[in-house]
N, C-alpha and C positions, 0 to 999 in steps of 0.2 A: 313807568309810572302810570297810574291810573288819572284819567279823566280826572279835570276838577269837577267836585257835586257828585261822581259816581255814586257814592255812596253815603249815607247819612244814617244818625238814629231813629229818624222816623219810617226808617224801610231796612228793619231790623225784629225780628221779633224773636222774642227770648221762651225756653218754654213752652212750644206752644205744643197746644192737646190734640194738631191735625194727626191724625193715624191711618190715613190712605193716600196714594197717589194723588188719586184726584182733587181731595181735601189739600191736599200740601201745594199743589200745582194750584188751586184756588187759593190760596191763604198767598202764596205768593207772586199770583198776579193782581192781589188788593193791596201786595207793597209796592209794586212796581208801578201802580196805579196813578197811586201817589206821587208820581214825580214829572207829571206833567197835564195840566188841564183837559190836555186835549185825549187823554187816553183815560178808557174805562174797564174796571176790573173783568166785566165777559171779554172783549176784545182781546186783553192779554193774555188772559184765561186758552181762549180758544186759539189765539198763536203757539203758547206753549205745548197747546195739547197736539195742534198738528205736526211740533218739528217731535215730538215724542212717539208720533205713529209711527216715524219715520226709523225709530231705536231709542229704546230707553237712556237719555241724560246720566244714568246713572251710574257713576264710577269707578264702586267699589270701594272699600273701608268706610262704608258709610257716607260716602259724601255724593250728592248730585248736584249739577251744573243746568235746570233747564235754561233755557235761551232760544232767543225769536228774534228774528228781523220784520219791524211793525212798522209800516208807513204812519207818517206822520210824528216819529221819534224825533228828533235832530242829534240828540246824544243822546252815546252808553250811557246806562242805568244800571245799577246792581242791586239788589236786595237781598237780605240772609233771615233763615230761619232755622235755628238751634231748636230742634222738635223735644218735648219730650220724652221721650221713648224711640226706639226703632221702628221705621216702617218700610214695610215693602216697595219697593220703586222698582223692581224689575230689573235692580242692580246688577252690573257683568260679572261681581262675584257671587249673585244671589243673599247680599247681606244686607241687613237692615239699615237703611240710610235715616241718621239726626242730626247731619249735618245741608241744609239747601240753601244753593246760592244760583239767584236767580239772576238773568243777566237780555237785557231790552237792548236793540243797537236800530241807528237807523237802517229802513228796508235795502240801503244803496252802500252798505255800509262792511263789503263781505270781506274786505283786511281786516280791517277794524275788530272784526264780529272774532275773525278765526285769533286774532294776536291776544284781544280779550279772553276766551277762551283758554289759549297756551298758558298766558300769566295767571288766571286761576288756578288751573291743570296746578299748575307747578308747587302754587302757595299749599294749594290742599293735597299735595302731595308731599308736607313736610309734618311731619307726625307731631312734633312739640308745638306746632301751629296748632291744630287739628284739636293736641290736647287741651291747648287752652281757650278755644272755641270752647269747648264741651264744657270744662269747668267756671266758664262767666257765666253769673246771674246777672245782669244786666244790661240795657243798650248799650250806655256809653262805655262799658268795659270792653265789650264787642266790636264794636266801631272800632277803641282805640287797641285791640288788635291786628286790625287792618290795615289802621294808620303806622303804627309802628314798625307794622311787618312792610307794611307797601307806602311810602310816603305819598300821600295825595295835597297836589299843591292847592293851594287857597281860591288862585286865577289859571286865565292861561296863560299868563307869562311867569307862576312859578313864584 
């Protein structure tokens, strides 16, 4: 299961017009942004971009994973953004990614970080997931394929 809070509809964005790397990896460190006071859209901004020097996040069949380990997180974070159109991310198969799921873990947090990681891996590597990502026009449609697919409990005791 996912984190409680992992993820919400206001760190979801539907449609949007980013059509670069850069733009998408900004667009989606102003959602991640939002999920805690103490973090601001450059800082996560600039997290993403250095584990991304490191190899492109991105997966193949359209899908990218960026993720940072950021001092002063306490908890995972996730944030999605369904683009619209394909863009270049420098993907492993060289194909246009419209689907980004962006993913904040505390900096001390390196199981955590890799298991979070795995259970995306896995979710967006289920095609009729995938497809119905692509066809919601909405947050809360979005979300509640997340929810559906991945039960995320209310607390931490479930």
């Amino acid at each position: 299961m996912f984190p409680a809070n992992f993820i919400n509809a206001e760190r979801i964005s539907v449609a949007n017009p980013a059509a670069s790397k850069k733009r998408i990896l900004e667009e989606i460190a102003g959602l991640l942004a939002t999920a805690s006071e103490e973090l601001n859209q450059g800082t996560v901004f600039d997290k993403l971009l250095e584990r991304e020097r490191l190899g492109s996040t991105g997966l193949g069949h359209g899908i990218a994973l960026p993720h940072a380990r950021v001092a002063g997180v306490t908890e995972a974070r996730g944030a999605f953004i369904q683009l619209q159109s394909g863009a270049d991310f420098d993907a492993i198969d060289q194909k246009p990614v419209d689907l980004v799921f962006g993913l904040l873990v505390p900096e001390e947090a390196t199981e955590e970080h890799l298991q979070l990681l795995a259970k995306l891996a896995t979710l967006f590597s289920d095609e009729t997931f995938c497809q119905r990502l692509r066809k919601s026009q909405d947050r809360e449609a979005l979300l509640q394929a997340f929810i559906q697919q991945e039960p995320i409990p209310k607390s931490a005791n479930g």
